[in-house]
C-alpha positions in Angstrom: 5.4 24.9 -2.2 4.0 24.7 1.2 3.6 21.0 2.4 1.0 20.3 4.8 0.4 17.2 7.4 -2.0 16.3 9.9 -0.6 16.5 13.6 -2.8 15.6 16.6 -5.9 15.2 14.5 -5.1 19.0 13.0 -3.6 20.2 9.8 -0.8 21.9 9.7 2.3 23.3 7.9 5.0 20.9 7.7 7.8 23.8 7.5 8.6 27.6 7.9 5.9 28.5 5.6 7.0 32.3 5.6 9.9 31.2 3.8 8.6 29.0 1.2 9.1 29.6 -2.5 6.8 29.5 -5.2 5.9 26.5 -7.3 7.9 27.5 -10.1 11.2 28.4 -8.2 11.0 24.8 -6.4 13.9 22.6 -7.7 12.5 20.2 -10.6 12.0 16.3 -8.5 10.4 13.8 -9.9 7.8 11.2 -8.6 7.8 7.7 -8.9 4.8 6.4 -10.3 5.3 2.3 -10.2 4.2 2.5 -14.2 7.1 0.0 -14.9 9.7 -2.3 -12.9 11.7 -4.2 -15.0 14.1 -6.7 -12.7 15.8 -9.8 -12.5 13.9 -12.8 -10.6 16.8 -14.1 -8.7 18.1 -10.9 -7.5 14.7 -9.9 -6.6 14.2 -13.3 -4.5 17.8 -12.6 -2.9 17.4 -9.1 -1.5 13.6 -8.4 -1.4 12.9 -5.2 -2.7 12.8 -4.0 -6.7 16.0 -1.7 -5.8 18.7 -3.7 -6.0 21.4 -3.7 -8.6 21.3 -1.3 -11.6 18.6 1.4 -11.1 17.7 3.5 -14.4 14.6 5.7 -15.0 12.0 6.6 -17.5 10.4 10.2 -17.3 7.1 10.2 -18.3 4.8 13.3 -18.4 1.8 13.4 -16.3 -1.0 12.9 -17.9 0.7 9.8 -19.2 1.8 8.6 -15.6 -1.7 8.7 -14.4 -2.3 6.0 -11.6 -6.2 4.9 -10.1 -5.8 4.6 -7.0 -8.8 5.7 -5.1 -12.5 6.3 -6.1 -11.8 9.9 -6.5 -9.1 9.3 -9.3 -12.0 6.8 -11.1 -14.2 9.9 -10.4 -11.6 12.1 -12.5 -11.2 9.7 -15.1 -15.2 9.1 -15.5 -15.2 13.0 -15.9 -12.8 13.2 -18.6 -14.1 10.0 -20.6 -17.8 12.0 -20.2 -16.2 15.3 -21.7 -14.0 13.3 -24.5 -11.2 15.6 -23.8 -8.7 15.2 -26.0 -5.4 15.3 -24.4 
């Protein structure tokens, strides 16, 4: 997978793009989606940030880790509600 960034006001590749792999040869990673945080107050309070202590994880699949974010995501999920897909 290629990754791109904007440098100087230009895109651009972000690595040696004639060595990239494809998609499905990429090492599986996963994506934090902020779907659920489940910590305790006081430890919270004491170290500022949901990270601290025990850290598990929950893998969800995508379309069930959706996140609306931006108008273009509510512009997605208009689309889909007008088609009635059935995912």
């Amino acid at each position: 997978m290629l990754i791109w960034k904007k440098i100087k006001g230009k895109i651009k590749a972000d690595h040696n793009y004639k060595n990239r792999l494809p998609r499905q040869k990429l090492e599986k990673k996963y994506l934090e989606n902020g779907s659920i945080y489940i910590f305790k107050k006081k430890l919270f309070l004491k170290k500022r940030t949901l990270f601290a202590g025990k850290v598990g994880t929950f893998v969800m699949k995508k379309i069930e880790s959706f996140q609306l974010d931006d108008l273009e995501d509510k512009e997605i999920i208009n689309y889909l509600m007008s088609k009635k897909t059935k995912l």
